[in-house]
N, C-alpha and C positions, 0 to 999 in steps of 0.2 A: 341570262335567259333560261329559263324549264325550257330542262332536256326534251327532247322528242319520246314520244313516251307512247306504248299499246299495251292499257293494260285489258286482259279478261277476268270479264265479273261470271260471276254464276248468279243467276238472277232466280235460282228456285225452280222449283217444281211448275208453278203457276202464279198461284195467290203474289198477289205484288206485295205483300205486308213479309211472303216472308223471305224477302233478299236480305242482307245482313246489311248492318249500318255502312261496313269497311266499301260493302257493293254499292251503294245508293251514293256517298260518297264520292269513289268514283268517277262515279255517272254525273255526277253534278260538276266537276272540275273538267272536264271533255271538252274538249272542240269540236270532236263530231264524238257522234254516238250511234255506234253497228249496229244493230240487232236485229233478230227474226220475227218477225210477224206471225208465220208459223205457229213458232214454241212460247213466245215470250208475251206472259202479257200488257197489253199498252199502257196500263196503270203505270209500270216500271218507269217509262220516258216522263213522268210527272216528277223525276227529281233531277232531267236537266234542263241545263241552262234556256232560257229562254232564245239567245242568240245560236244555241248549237247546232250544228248540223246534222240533221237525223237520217240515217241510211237504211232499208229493210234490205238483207240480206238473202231473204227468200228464196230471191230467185237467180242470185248472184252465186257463180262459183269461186273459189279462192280466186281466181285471177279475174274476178268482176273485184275485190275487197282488198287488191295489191296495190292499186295505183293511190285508195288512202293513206295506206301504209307511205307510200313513196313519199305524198304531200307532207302527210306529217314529218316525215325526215327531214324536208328539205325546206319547210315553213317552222318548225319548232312547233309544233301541236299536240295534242294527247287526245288519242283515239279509247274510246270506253267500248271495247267487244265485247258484248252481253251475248252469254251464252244460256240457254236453258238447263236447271239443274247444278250441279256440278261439272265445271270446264276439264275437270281431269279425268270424269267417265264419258264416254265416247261424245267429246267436243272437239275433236282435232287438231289440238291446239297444238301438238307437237311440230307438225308441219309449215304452220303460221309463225310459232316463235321462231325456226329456222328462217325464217326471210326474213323476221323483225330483225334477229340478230345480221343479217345480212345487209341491212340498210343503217345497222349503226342504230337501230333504237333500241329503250330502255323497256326492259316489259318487265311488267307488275300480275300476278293470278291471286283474284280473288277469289276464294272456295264459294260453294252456294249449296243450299240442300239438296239433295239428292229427294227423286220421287219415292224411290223405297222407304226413305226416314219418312217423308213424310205419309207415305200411303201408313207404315205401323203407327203413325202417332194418329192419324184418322181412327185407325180401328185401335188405340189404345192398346197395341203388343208390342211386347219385349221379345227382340229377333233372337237374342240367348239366352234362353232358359238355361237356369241350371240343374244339371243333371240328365236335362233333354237335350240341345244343343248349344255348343260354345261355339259355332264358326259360321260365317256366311259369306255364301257364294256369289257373287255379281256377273252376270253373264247373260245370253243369248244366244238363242238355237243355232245353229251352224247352217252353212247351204246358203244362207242371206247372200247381199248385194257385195258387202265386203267379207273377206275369206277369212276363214279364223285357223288357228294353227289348229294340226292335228289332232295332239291332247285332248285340246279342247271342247269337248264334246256335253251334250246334258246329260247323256247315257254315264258317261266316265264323271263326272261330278253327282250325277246320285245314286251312284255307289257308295257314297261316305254319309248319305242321308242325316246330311247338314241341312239348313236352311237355307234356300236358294231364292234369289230375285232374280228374275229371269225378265229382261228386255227385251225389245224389237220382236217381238215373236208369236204377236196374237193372231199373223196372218195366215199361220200354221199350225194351228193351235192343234189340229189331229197328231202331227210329226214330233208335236211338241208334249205330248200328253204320252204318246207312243214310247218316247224313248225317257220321260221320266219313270215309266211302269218298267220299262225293262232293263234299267239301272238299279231298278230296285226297290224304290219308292212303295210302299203299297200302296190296294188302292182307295184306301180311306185315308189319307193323309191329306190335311186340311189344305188349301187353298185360297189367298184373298187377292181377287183381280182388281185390277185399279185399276179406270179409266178414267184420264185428264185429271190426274191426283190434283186437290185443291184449286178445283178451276172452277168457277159458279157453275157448270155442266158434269161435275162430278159424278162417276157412278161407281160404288164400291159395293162388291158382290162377293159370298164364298161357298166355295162348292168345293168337291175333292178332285184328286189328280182323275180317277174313273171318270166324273162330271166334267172335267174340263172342257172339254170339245163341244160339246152341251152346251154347256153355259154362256162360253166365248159366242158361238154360233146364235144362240136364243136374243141376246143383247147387242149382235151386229157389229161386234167390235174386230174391228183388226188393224187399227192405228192409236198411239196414244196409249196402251197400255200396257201395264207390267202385272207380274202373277208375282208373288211370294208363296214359297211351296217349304213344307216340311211339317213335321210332327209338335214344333214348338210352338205351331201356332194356333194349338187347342188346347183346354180347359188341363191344367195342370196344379199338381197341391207339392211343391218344391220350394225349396228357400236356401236363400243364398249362405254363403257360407261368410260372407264379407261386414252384413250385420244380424249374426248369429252372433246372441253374448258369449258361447265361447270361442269366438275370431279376437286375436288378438293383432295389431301392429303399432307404429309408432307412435299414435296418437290416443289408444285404450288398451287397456290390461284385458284380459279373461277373464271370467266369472269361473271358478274353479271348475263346479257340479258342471256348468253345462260346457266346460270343457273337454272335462270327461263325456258326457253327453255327445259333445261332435264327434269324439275320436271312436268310441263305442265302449267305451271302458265301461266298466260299474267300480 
């Protein structure tokens, strides 16, 4: 008999096309199949089974979503947890695989895109520029429903005036605009807010950190959307170092002159 099994899928931003095969999969092998109504769209449940058991999780807290766990355990089942986005940014799956593991089941995480990829692939950006920024930040304002560690603040990460994707946070968008100006940020540093990235209700708008309050306010947003903030997400004339003729590694030699060239030599 197949083990008893809860695996989490990440089902994406929105758009159902773009769950990964390993997700859709999954979901098609399930005997029941969790998901949120909410986050996830209903396209997704078009690749299970026709006999499976479909749960909206909505309105369920973990211990509405235990006793399938249980069944599965003790029927031999495989429950498909569809979570919106990616399961390993704020899906809480850490807490759910502890009681999987508690009842003896096998758990399987399937990755999913994340909205920030896909909100940059909307708006066709590359979140590291080089020579503007190598690094990005994943995060959300602080003060929220769930408590974030000290550190962790927007003020203390834009200080390093990386590139930030900033979640859960449009409903504060003054506090949020507030403390990326006094971290550092200036105040023309570009901005693309994402509402319901890749959902036929899409709105993608960009305005600067000074605008932000503005803008969020003007569009009535304060659920559903993320900001990507930093200076690498405007008009830039930079080029990588990786297919520059004189980069060389295991696979291509250097072109001497524009070796010289990258290094500064004459």
């Amino acid at each position: 008999m197949t083990p008893a099994t809860v695996v989490f899928v990440g089902a994406g931003p929105g758009a159902a096309d773009l769950i990964t095969l390993r997700g859709a999969r999954a979901i098609a092998r399930a005997d029941i199949v969790v998901w949120a109504a909410s986050l996830v769209h209903p396209d997704v449940l078009e690749h299970a089974r026709p006999d499976a058991e479909i749960v909206d999780s909505a309105q369920l807290p973990m211990e509405g979503v235990l006793p399938l766990y249980e069944r599965a355990a003790r029927d031999g089942l495989t429950v498909a947890r569809v979570h919106s986005g990616d399961p390993a940014l704020w899906g809480a799956i850490g807490e759910q695989i502890t009681q999987c593991r508690k009842l003896g089941l096998a758990v399987e995480v399937v990755p999913g895109v994340s909205a920030f990829t896909a909100l940059a692939a909307t708006e066709q950006l590359e979140l590291t520029v080089p020579e503007v920024n190598q690094s990005v930040v994943l995060t959300r304002l602080e003060g929220g429903k769930t408590p974030m560690p000290e550190r962790e603040s927007i003020r203390a990460f834009a200080a390093h005036g990386s590139t930030m994707a900033v979640f859960l946070s449009a409903a504060r968008s003054r506090v949020l605009q507030d403390e990326l100006l006094a971290g550092g940020y200036p105040p023309n540093t570009p901005v693309v807010v994402g509402y319901r990235v890749s959902w036929p209700d899409e709105l993608v708008v960009r305005c600067t950190v000074e605008t932000l309050t503005e803008t969020t306010r003007r569009h009535k947003l304060w659920k559903h959307t993320l900001f990507l903030v930093g200076a690498g997400l405007g008009e830039h004339d930079t080029r990588s170092h990786l297919y520059h003729p004189g980069h060389f590694h295991g696979h291509r030699r250097a072109d001497p002159a524009a070796r010289r060239q990258l290094k500064g030599e004459r």
